[in-house]
Each structure stands twice: as structure tokens, then as C-alpha cells.
Steps between C-alpha positions, in 0.01 A plus 500: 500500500835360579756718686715384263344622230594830328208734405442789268417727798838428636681574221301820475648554848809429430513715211370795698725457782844453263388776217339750677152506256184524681323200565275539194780564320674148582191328469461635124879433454482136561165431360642656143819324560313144522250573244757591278677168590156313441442663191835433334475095622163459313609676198775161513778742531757408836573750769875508630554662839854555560654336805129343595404266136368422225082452442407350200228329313478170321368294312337137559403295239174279564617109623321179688490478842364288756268479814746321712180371673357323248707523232304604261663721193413848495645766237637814645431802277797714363523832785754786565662442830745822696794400575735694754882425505706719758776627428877352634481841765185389636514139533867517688305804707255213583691195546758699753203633667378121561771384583579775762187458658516100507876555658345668793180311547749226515742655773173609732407109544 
């Protein structure tokens, strides 16, 4: 797996090491806190995070598309896709963050 990738065991750690609960105690704590997330986002109800975003779920309708290939039509039937939109906190969080980091990969060369 990518080092760049964020896993549930980590946030277990993290959890443990910033709350104090046992490990088995973080581990339950996030795995409720995502199933509960999971569970409200395929009953079609959103999830709003404050400060992080918004997940929500919607609605395609069925349409033509088209193997770019060959060109042949193909219909596309109707699904629910998840949608995540962060919030104004966390994208500025994330565009200062890239930019910072570009600013000094740019000043080492």
C-alpha cells in the first residue's frame, strides 16, 4: 500500500495516542464511527462534517454513451454515485499546504 495512503489502523493509532482509550477501544471507536457514516450514505441521507465536508449521495439517471474505440452506442444504466465536497476550512488547509510545499521544493533547486 501507498505511504501515502491513510489506513484504518492508523487512525486507530491515532485515536489511541490523542484520547487515551485502549487500543481496542480506538479500533471500535472508528469502526462505529465509519459504519455509522456508511450506513447513513446508503440510506441516501448526506453526512456533514464540520470544518472537513460534506458526503452525499446522488442520483444518475440512465443515458447513451460510447466506446470511444469503436464507437459503438452503449446505454449506461441509472446508479447512485457518493459525492464528497470539502468544506471552505479544508480546501484552503489544502491548497496552502500545496502551495507551501511547492514554494520550497522550488527554492531547494
Amino acid at each position: 500500500m501507498s505511504e501515502n495512503t491513510l489506513t484504518r489502523a492508523q487512525l486507530s493509532e491515532a485515536v489511541y495516542k490523542e484520547v487515551g482509550l485502549s487500543r481496542n477501544e480506538s479500533a471500535d471507536l472508528v469502526e462505529s464511527v465509519l459504519k455509522e457514516i456508511s450506513d447513513t450514505l446508503v440510506k441516501g441521507q448526506s453526512v456533514k462534517i464540520s470544518s472537513f465536508g460534506s458526503f452525499y449521495v446522488r442520483d444518475k439517471r440512465e443515458r447513451i454513451g460510447r466506446n470511444p474505440k469503436t464507437g459503438v452506442e452503449v446505454p449506461i444504466t441509472p446508479r447512485r454515485v457518493l459525492v464528497f465536497r470539502p468544506s471552505d476550512s479544508l480546501r484552503n488547509k489544502v491548497n496552502n499546504n500545496s502551495a507551501d510545499s511547492y514554494i520550497n521544493e522550488t527554492k531547494e533547486i
